[in-house]
MOPAC internal coordinates of N, CA, C and O (Angstrom, degrees):
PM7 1SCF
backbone

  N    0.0000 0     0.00 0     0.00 0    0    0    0
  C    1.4504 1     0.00 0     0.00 0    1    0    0
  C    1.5302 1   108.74 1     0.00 0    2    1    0
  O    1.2310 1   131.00 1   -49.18 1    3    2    1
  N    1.4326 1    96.38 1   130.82 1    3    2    1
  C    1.7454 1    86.79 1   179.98 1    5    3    2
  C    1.4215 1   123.54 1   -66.12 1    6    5    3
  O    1.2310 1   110.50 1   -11.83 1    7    6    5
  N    1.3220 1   135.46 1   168.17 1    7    6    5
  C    1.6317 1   136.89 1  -162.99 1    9    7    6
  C    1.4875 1    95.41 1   -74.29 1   10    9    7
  O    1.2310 1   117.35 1   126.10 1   11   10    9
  N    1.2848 1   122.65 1   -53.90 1   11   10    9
  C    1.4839 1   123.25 1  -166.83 1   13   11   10
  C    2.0736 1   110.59 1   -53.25 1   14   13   11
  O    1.2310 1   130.20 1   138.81 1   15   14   13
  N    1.8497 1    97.93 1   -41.19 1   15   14   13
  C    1.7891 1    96.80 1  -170.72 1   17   15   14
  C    1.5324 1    87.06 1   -65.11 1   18   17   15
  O    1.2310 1   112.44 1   131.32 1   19   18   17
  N    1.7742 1   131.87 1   -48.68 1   19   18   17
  C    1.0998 1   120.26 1  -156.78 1   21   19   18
  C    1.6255 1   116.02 1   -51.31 1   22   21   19
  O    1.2310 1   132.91 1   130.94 1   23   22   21
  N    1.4866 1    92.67 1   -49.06 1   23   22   21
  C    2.2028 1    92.28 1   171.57 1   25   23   22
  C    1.0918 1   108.17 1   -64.49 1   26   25   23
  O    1.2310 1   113.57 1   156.57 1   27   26   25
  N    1.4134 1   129.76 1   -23.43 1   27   26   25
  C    1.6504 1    99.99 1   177.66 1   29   27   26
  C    1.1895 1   116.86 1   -79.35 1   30   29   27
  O    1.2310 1   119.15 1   161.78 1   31   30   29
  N    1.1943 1   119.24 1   -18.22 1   31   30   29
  C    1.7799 1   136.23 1  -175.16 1   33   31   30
  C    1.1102 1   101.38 1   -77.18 1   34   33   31
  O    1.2310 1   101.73 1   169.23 1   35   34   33
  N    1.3811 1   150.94 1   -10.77 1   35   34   33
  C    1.7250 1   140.41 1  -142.64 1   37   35   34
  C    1.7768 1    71.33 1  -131.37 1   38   37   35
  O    1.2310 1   114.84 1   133.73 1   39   38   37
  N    1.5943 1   127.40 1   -46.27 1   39   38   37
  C    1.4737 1   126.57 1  -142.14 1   41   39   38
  C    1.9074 1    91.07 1   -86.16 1   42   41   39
  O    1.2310 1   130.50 1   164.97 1   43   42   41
  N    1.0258 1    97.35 1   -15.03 1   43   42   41
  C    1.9115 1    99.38 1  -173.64 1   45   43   42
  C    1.4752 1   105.61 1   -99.82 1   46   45   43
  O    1.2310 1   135.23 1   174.92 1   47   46   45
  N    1.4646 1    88.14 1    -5.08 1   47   46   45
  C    1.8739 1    75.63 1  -170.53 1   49   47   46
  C    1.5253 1   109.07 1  -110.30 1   50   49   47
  O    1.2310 1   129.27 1   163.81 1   51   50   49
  N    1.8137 1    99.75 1   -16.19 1   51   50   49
  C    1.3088 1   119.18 1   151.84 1   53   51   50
  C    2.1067 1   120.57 1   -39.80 1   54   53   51
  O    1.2310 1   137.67 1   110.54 1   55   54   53
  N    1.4387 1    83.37 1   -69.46 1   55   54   53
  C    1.5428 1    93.13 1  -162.61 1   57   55   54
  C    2.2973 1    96.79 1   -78.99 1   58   57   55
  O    1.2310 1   122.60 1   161.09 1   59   58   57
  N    1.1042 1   112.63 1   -18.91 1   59   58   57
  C    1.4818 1    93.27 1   176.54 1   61   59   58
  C    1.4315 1   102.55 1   -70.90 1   62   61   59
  O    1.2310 1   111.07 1   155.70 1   63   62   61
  N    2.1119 1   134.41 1   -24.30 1   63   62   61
  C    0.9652 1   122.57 1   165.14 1   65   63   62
  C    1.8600 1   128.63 1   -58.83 1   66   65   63
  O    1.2310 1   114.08 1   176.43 1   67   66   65
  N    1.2830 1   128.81 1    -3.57 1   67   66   65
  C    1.2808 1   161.97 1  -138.68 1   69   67   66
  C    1.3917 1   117.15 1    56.74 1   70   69   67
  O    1.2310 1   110.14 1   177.89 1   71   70   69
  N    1.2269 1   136.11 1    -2.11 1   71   70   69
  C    1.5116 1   149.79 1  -172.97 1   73   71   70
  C    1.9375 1    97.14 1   -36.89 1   74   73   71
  O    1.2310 1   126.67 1   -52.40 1   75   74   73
  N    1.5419 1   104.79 1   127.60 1   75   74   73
  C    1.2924 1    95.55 1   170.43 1   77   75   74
  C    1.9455 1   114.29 1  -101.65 1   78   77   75
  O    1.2310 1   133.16 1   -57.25 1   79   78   77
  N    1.6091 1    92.17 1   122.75 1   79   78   77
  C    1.4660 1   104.87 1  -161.86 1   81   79   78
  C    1.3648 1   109.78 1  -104.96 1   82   81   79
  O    1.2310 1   116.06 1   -62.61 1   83   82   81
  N    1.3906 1   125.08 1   117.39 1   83   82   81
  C    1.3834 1   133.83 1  -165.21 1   85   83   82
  C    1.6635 1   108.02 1   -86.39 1   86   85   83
  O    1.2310 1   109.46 1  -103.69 1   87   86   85
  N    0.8686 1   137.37 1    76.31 1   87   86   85
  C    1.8156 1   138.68 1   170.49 1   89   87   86
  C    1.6827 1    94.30 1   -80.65 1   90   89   87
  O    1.2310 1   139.62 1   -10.50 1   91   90   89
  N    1.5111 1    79.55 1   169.50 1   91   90   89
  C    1.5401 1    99.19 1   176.91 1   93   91   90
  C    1.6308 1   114.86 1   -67.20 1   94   93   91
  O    1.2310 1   123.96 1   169.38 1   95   94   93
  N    1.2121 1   110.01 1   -10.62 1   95   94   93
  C    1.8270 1   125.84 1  -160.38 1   97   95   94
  C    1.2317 1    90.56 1   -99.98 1   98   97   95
  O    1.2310 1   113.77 1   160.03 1   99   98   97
  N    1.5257 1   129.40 1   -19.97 1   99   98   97
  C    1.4922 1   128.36 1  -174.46 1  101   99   98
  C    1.7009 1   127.92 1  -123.20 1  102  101   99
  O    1.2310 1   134.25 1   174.58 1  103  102  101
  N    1.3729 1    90.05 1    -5.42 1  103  102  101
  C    1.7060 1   105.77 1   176.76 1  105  103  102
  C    1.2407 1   120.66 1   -87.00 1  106  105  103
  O    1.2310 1   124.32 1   -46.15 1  107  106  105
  N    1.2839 1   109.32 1   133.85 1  107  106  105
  C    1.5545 1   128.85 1  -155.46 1  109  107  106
  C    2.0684 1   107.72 1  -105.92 1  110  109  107
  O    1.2310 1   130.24 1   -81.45 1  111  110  109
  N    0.9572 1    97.85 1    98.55 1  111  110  109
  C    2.2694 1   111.00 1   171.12 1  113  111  110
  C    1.7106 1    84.51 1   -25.36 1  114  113  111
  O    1.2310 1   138.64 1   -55.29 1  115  114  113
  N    1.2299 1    81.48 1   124.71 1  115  114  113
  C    2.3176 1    81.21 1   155.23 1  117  115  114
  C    1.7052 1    96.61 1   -68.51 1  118  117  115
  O    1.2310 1   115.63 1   150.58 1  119  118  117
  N    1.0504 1   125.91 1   -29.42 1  119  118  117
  C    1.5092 1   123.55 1  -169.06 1  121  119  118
  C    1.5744 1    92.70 1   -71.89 1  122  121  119
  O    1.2310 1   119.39 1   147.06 1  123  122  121
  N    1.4959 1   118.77 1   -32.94 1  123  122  121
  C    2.0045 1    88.69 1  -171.37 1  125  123  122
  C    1.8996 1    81.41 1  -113.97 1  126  125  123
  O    1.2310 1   120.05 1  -135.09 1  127  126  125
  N    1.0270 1   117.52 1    44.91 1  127  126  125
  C    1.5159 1   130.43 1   156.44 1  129  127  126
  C    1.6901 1   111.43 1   -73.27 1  130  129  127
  O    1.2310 1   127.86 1   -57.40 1  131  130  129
  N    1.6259 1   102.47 1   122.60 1  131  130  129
  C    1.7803 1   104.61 1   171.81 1  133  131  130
  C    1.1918 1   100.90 1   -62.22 1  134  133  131
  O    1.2310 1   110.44 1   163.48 1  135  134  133
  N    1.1046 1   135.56 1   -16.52 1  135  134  133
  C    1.6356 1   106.84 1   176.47 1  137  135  134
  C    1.5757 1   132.62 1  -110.20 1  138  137  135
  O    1.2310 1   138.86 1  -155.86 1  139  138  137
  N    1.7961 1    81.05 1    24.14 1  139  138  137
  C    2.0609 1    92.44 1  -172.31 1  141  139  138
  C    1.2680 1    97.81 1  -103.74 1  142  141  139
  O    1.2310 1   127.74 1   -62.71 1  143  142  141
  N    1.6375 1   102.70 1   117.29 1  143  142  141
  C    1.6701 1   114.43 1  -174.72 1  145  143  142
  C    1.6964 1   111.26 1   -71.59 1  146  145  143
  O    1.2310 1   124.22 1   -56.70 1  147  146  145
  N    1.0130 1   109.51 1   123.30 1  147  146  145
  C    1.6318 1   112.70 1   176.44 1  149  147  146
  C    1.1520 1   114.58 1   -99.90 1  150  149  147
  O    1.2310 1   118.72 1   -34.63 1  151  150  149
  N    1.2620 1   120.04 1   145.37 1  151  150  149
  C    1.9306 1   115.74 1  -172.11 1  153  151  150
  C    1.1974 1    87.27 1  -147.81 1  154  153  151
  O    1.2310 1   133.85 1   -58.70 1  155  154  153
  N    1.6971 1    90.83 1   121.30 1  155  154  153
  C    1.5403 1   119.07 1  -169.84 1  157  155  154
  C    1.7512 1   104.94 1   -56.54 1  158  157  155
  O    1.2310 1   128.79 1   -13.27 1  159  158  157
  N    1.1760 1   100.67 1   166.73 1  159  158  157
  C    1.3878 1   108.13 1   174.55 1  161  159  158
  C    1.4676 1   129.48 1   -72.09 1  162  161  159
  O    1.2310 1   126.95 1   158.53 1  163  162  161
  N    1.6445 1   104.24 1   -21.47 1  163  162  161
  C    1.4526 1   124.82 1   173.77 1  165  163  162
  C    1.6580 1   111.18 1   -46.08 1  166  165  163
  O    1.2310 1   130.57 1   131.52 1  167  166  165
  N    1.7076 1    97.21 1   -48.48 1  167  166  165
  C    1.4723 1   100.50 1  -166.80 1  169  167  166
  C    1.2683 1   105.52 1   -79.57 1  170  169  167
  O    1.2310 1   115.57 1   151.60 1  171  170  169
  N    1.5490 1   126.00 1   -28.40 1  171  170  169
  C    1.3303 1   107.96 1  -179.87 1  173  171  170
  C    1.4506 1   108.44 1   -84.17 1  174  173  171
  O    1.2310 1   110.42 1   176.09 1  175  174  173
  N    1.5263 1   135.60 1    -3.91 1  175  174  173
  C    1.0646 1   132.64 1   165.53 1  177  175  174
  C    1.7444 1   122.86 1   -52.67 1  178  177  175
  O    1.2310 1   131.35 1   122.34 1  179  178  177
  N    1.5730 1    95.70 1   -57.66 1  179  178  177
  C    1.6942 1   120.40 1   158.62 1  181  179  178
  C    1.4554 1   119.92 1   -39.63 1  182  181  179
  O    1.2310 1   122.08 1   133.61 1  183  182  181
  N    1.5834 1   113.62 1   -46.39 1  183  182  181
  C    1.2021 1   102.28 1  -167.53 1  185  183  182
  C    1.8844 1   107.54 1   -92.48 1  186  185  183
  O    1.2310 1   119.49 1   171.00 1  187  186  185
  N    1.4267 1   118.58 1    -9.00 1  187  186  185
  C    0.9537 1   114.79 1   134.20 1  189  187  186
  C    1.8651 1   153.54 1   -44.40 1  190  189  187
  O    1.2310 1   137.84 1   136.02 1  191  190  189
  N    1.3989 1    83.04 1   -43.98 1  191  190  189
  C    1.5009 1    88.09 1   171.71 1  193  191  190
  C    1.4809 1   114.42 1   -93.45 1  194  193  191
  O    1.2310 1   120.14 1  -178.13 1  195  194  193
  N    1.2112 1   117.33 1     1.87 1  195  194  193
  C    1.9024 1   117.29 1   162.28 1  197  195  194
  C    1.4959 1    99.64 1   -80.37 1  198  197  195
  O    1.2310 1   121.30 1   112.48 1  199  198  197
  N    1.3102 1   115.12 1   -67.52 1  199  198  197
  C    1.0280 1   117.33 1  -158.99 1  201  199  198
  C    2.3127 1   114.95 1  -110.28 1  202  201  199
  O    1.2310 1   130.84 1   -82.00 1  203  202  201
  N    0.8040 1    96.68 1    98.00 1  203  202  201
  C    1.5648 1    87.93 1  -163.25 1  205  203  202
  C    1.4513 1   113.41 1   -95.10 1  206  205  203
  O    1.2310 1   125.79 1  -170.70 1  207  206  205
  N    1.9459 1   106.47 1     9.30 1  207  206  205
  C    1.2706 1    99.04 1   169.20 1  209  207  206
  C    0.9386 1   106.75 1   -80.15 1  210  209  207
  O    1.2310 1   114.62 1   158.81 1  211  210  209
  N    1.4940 1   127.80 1   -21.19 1  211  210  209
  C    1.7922 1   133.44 1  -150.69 1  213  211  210
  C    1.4621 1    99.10 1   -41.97 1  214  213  211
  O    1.2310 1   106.54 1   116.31 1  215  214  213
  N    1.2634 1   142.63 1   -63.69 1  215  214  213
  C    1.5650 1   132.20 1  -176.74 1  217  215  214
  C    1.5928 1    87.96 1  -109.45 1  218  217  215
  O    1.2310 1   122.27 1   -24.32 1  219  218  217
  N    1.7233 1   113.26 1   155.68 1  219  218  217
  C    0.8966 1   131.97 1  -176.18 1  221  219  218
  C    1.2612 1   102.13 1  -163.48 1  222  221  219
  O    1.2310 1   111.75 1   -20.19 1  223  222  221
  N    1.7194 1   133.15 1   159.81 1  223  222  221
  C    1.2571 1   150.81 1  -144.78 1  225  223  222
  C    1.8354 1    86.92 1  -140.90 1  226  225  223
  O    1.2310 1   128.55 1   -72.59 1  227  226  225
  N    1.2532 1   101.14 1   107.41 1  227  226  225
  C    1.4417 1   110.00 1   164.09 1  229  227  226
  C    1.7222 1   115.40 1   -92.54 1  230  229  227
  O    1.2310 1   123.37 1   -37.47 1  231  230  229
  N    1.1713 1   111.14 1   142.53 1  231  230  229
  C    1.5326 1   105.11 1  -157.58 1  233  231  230
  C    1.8081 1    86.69 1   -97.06 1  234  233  231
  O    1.2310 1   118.13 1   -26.82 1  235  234  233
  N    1.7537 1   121.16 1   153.18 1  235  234  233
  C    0.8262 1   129.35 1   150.35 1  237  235  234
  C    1.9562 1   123.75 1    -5.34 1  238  237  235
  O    1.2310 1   140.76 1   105.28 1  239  238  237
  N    1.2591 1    77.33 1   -74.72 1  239  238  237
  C    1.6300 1    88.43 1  -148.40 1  241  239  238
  C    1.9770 1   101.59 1   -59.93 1  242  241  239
  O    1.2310 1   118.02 1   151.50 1  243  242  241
  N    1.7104 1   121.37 1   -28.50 1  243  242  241
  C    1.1312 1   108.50 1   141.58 1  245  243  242
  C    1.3072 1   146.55 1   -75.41 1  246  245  243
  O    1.2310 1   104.71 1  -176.55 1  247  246  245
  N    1.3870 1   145.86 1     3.45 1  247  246  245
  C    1.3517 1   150.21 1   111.54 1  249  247  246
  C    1.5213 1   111.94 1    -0.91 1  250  249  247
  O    1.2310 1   126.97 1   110.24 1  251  250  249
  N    1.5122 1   104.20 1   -69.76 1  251  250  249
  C    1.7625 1   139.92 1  -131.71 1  253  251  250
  C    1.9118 1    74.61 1   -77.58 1  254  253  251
  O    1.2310 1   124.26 1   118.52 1  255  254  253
  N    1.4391 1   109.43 1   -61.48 1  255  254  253
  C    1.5017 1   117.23 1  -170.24 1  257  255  254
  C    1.5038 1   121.91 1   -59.65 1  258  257  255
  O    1.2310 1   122.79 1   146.36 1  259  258  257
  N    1.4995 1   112.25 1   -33.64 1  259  258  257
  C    1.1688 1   118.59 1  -179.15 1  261  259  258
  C    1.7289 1   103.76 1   -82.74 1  262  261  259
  O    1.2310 1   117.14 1   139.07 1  263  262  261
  N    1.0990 1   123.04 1   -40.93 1  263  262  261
  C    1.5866 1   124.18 1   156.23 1  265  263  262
  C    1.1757 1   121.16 1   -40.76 1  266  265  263
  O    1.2310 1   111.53 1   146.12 1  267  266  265
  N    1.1555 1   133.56 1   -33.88 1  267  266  265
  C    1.4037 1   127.46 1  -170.82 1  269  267  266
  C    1.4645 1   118.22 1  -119.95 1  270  269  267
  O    1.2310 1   121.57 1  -164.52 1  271  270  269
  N    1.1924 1   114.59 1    15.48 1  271  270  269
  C    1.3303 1   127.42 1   147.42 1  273  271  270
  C    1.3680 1   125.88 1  -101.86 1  274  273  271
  O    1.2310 1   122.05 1   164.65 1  275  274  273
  N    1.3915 1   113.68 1   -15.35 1  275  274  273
  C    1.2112 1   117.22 1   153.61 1  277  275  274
  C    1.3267 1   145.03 1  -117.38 1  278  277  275
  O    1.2310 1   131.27 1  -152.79 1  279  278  277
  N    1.5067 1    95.84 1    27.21 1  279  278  277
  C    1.3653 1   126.30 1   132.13 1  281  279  278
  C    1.6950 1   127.71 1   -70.88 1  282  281  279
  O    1.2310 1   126.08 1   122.18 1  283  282  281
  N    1.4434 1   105.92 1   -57.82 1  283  282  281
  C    1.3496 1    98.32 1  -166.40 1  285  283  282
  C    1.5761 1   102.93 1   -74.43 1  286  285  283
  O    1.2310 1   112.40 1   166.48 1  287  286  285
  N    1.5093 1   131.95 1   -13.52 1  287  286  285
  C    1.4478 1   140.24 1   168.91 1  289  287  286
  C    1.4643 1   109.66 1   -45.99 1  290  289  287
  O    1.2310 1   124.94 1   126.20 1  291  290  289
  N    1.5452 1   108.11 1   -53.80 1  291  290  289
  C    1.7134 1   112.13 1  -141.34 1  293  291  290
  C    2.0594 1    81.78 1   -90.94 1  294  293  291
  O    1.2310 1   128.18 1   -50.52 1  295  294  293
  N    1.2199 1   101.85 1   129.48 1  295  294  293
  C    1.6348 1   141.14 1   172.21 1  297  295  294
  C    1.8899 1    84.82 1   -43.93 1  298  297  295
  O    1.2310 1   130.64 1   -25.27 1  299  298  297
  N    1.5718 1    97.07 1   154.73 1  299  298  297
  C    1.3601 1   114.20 1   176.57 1  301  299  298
  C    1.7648 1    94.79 1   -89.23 1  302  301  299
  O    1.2310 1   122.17 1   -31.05 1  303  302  301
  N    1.4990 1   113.46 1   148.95 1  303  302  301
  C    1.3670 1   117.33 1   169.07 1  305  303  302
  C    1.4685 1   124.27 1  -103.89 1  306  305  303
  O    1.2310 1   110.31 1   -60.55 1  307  306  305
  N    1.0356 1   135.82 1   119.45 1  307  306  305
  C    1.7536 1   129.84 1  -169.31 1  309  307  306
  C    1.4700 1    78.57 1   -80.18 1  310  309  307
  O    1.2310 1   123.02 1   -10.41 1  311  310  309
  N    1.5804 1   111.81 1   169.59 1  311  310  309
  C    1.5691 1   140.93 1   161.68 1  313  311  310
  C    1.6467 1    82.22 1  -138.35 1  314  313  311
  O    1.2310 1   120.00 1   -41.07 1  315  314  313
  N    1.4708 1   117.60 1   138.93 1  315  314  313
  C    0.6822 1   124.91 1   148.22 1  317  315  314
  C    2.2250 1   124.95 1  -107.00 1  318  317  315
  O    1.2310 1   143.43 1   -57.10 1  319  318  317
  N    1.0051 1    72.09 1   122.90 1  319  318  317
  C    1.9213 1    56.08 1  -169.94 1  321  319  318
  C    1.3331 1    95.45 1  -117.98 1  322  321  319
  O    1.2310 1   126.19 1   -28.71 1  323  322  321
  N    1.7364 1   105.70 1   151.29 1  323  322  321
  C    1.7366 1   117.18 1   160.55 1  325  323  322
  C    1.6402 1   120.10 1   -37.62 1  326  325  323
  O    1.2310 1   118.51 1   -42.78 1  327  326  325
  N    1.2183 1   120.44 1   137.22 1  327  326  325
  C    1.4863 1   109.97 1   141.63 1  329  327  326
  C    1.0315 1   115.59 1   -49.93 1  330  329  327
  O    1.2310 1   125.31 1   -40.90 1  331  330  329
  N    1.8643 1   107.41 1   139.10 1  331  330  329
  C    1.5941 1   108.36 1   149.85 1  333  331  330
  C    1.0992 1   124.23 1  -109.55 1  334  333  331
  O    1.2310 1   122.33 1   -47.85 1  335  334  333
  N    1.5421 1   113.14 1   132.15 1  335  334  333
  C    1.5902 1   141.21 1   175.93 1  337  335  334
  C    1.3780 1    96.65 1   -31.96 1  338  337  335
  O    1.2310 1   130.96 1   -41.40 1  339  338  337
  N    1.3100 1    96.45 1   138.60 1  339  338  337
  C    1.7487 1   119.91 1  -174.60 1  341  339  338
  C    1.5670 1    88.66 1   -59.37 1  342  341  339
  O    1.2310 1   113.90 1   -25.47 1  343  342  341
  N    1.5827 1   129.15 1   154.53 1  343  342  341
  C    1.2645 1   131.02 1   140.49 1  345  343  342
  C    1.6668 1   126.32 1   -54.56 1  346  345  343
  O    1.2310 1   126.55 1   -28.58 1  347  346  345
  N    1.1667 1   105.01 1   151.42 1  347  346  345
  C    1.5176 1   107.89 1   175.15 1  349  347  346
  C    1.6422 1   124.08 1  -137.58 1  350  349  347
  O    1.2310 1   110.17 1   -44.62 1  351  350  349
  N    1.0479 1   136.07 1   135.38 1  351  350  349
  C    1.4733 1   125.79 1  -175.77 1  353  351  350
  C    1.3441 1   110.45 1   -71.50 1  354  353  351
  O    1.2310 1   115.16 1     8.90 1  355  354  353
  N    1.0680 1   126.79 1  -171.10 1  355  354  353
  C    1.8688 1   126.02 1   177.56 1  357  355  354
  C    1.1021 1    76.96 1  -177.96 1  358  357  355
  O    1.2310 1   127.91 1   -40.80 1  359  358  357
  N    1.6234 1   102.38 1   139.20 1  359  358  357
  C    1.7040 1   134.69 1   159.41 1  361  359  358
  C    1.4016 1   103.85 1   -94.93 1  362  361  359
  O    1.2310 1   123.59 1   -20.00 1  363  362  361
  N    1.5981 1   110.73 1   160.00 1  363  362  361
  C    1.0736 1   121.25 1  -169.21 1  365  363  362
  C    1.8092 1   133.56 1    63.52 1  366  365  363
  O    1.2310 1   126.82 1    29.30 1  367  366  365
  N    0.9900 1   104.49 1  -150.70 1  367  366  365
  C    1.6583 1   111.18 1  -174.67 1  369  367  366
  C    1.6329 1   112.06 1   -91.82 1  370  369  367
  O    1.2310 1   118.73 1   -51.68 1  371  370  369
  N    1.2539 1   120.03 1   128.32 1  371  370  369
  C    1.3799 1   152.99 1  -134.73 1  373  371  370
  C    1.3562 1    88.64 1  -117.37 1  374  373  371
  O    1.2310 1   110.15 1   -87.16 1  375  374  373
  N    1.3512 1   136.10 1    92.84 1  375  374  373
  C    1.9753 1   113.41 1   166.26 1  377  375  374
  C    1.9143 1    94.92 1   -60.48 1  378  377  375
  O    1.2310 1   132.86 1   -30.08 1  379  378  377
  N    1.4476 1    92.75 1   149.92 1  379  378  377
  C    1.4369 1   101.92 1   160.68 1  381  379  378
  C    1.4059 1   112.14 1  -123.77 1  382  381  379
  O    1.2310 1   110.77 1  -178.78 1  383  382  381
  N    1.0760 1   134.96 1     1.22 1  383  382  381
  C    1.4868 1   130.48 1   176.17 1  385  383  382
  C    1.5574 1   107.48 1  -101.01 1  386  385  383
  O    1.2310 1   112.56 1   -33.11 1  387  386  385
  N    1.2377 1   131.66 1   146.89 1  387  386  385
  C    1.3466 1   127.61 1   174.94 1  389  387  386
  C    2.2703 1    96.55 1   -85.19 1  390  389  387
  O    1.2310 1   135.22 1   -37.18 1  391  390  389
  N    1.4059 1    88.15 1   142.82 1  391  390  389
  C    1.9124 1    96.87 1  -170.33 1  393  391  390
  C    1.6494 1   101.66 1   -67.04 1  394  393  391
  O    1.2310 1   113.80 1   -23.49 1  395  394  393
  N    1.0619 1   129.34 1   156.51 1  395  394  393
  C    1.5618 1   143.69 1  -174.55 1  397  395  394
  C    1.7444 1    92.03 1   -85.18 1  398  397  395
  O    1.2310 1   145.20 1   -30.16 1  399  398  397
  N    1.1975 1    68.61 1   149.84 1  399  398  397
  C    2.0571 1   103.53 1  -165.21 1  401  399  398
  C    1.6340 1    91.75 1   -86.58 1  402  401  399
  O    1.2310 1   115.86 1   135.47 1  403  402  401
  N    1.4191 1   125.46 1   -44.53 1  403  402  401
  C    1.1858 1   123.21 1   174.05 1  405  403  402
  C    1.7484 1    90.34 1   149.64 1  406  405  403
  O    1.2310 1   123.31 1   100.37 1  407  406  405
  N    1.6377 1   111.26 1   -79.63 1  407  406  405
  C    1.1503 1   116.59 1  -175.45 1  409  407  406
  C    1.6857 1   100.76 1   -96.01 1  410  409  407
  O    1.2310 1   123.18 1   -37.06 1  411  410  409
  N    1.6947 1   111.51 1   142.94 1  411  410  409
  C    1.6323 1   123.74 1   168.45 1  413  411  410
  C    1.8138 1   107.09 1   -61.51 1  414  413  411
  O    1.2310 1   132.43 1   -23.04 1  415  414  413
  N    1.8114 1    93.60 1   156.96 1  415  414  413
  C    1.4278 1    94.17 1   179.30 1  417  415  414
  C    1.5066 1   108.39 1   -63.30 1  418  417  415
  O    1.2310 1   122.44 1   149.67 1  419  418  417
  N    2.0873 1   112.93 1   -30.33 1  419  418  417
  C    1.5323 1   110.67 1   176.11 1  421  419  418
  C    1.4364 1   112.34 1   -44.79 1  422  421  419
  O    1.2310 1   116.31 1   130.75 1  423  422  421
  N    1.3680 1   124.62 1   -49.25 1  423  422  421
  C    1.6639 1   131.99 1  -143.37 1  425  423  422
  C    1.8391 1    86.53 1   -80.58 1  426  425  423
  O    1.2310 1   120.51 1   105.58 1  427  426  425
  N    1.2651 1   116.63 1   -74.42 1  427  426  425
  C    1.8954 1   112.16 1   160.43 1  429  427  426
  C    1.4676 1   119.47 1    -6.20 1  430  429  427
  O    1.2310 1   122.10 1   117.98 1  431  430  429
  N    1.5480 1   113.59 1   -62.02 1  431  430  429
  C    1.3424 1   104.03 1  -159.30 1  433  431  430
  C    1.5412 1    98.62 1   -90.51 1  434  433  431
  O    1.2310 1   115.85 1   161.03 1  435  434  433
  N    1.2537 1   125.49 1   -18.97 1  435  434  433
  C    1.5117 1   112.10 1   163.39 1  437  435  434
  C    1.4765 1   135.71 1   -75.26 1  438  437  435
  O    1.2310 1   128.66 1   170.85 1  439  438  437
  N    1.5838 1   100.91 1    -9.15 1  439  438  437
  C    1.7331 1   116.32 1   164.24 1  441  439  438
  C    1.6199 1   109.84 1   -82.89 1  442  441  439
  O    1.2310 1   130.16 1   166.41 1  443  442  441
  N    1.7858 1    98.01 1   -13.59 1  443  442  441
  C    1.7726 1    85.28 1  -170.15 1  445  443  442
  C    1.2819 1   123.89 1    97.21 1  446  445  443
  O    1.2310 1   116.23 1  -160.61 1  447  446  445
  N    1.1673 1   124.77 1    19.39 1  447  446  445
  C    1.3152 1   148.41 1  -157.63 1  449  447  446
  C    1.7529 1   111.98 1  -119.68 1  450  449  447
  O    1.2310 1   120.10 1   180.00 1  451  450  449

C-alpha cells in the first residue's frame, strides 16, 4: 500500500473514532484564531498621536556610543579555573559505571536519610 493511502487510512479511521485530527486542510492561523485579540488600527493610531515617542528609531552612531562607554566602565573579570590533569592512556578494561554505595539515593530519602 502506498505511504500516502496508508495516512489517509490511519487519519479516517482516526476521526470515524471521534479523535480530533489536525491536517493541514483543518488547521486553524492563531492569527484567524477566536481567541487572538486584534486591536484595530484606530487605537494604535491614537496612541500614536498622544504619545509619538512610544516607538522610536535610535540611530547607529548612539547605540555604538552608549556601548562603548559601557564597556570601558564595566571592571575586567578573572575566572579562575583548576588545572587539568594531563591525559593518560590505560590498557585494558575501562569501568564505566561508578560501583554501588550499597543503598540508592531513592531507598535513603525514603528512610529519611
Amino acid at each position: 500500500m502506498d505511504p500516502r493511502d496508508r495516512a489517509d487510512a490511519l487519519l479516517a479511521r482516526a476521526q470515524s473514532r471521534g479523535a480530533f485530527v489536525v491536517t493541514p486542510d483543518a488547521a486553524t492561523s492563531p492569527m484567524d484564531a477566536s481567541t487572538t485579540q486584534q486591536i484595530p488600527r484606530s487605537v494604535v493610531a491614537k496612541i500614536d498621536e498622544e504619545d509619538p515617542d512610544s516607538t522610536a528609531v535610535v540611530p547607529a552612531s548612539v547605540i555604538e556610543s552608549v556601548q562603548g562607554s559601557l564597556a570601558a566602565a564595566k571592571p575586567d573579570t578573572r575566572v579562575f579555573l583548576r588545572p587539568v590533569p594531563p591525559e593518560e592512556e590505560v590498557e585494558g578494561l575501562v569501568p564505566t559505571t561508578k560501583p554501588q554505595s550499597g543503598t540508592s539515593d531513592f531507598a535513603r530519602r525514603l528512610d529519611g536519610l
